[in-house]
C-alpha positions as CSV (number, residue, x, y, z in Angstrom):
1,X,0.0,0.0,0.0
2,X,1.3,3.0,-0.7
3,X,1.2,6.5,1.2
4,X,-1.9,8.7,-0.1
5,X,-0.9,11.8,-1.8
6,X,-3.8,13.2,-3.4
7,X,-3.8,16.9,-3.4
8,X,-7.2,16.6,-0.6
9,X,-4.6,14.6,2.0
10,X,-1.1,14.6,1.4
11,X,0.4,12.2,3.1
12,X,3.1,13.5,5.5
13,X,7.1,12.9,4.7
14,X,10.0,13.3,6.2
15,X,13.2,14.9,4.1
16,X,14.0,11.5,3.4
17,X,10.6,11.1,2.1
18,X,10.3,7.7,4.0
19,X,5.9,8.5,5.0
20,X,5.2,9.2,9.3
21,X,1.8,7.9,8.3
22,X,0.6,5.0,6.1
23,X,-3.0,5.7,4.4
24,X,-4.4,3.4,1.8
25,X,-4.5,4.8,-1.4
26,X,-5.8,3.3,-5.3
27,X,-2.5,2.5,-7.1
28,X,-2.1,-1.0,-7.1
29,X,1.0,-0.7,-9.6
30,X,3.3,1.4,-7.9
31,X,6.0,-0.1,-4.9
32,X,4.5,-0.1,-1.9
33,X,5.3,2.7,0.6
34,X,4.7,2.4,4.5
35,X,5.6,4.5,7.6
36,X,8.4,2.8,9.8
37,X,7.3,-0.1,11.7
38,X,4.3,-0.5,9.6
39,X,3.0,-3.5,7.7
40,X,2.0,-3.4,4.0
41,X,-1.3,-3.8,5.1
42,X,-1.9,-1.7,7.6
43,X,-3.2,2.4,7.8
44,X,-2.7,4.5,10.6
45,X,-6.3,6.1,10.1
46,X,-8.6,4.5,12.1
47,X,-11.6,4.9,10.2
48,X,-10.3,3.5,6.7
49,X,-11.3,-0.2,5.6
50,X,-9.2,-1.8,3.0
51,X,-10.6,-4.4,0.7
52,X,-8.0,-7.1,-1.0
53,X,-7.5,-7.2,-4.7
54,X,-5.0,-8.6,-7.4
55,X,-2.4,-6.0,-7.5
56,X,-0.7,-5.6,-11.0
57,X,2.9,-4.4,-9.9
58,X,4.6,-2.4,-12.4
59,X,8.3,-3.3,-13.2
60,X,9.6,-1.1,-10.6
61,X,7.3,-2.2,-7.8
62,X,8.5,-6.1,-9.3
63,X,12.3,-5.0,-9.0
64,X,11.4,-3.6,-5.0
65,X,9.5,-6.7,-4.4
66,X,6.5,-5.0,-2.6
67,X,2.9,-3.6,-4.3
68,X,-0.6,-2.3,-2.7
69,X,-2.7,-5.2,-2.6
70,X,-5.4,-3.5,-1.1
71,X,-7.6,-0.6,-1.7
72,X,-9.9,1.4,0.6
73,X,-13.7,1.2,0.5
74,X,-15.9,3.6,0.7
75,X,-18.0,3.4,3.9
76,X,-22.0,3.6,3.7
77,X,-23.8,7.0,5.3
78,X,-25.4,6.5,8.4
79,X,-28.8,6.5,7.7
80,X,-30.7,9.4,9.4
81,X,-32.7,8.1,12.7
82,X,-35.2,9.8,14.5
83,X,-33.2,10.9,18.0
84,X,-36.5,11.3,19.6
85,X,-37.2,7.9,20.1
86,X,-34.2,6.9,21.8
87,X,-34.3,5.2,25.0
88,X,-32.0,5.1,27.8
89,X,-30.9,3.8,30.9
90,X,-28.8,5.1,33.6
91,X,-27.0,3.1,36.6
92,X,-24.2,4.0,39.3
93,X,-20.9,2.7,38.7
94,X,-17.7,2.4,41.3
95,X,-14.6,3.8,39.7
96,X,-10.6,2.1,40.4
97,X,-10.6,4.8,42.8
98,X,-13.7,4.3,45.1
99,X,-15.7,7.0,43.7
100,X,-19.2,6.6,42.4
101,X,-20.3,8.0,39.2
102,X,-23.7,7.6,37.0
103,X,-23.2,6.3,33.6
104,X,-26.4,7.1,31.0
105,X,-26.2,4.3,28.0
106,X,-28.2,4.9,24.9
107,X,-30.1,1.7,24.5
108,X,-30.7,2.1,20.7
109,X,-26.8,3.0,20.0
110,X,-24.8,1.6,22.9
111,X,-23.3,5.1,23.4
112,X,-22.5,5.8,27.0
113,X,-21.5,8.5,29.1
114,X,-20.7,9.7,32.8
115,X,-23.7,11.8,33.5
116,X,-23.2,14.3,36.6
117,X,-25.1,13.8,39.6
């Protein structure tokens, strides 16, 4: 996979121009580039999805021995809900350190959340 550099998200070098982030990106041709300490597939953005494909390595990417075999998929909308209708529960909870707190949890999302008392 190689580092994203589309002109929307560049994706950040150093002078060296060896990446400090790996983002998936569409060439599946080109040698694969990945930040230091990163595996081919991986992406340091926590909200991409990669997909597997047949990469079709160029000579170059041949000759380096590593090509993007993955590309990123486009993620579905949340569909739009009616917030209205949510219900929810609240309970007490005992922190590490001894204290109580009240957590609210959206029953329709799982969402929760430390609610003051």
């Amino acid at each position: 996979m190689a580092a994203r550099t589309t002109a929307d998200k560049p994706a950040e070098t150093t002078e060296a121009e060896t990446p400090t982030e790996t983002r998936l990106d569409d060439n599946v041709t080109e040698p694969s580039t990945v930040a230091p300490g990163d595996a081919p597939a991986d992406t340091t953005d926590p909200t991409e999805i990669a997909s597997t494909v047949i990469p079709q390595p160029s000579q170059e990417a041949l000759k380096q021995g590593t090509v993007n075999g993955v590309l990123p998929v486009k993620q579905a909308e949340k569909p739009k809900r009616d917030t209205k209708k949510d219900r929810f529960e609240e309970y007490d909870a005992t922190k590490p350190d001894g204290t109580v707190v009240r957590i609210r949890r959206n029953i329709e999302t799982g969402e929760s959340s430390v609610v003051t008392k």
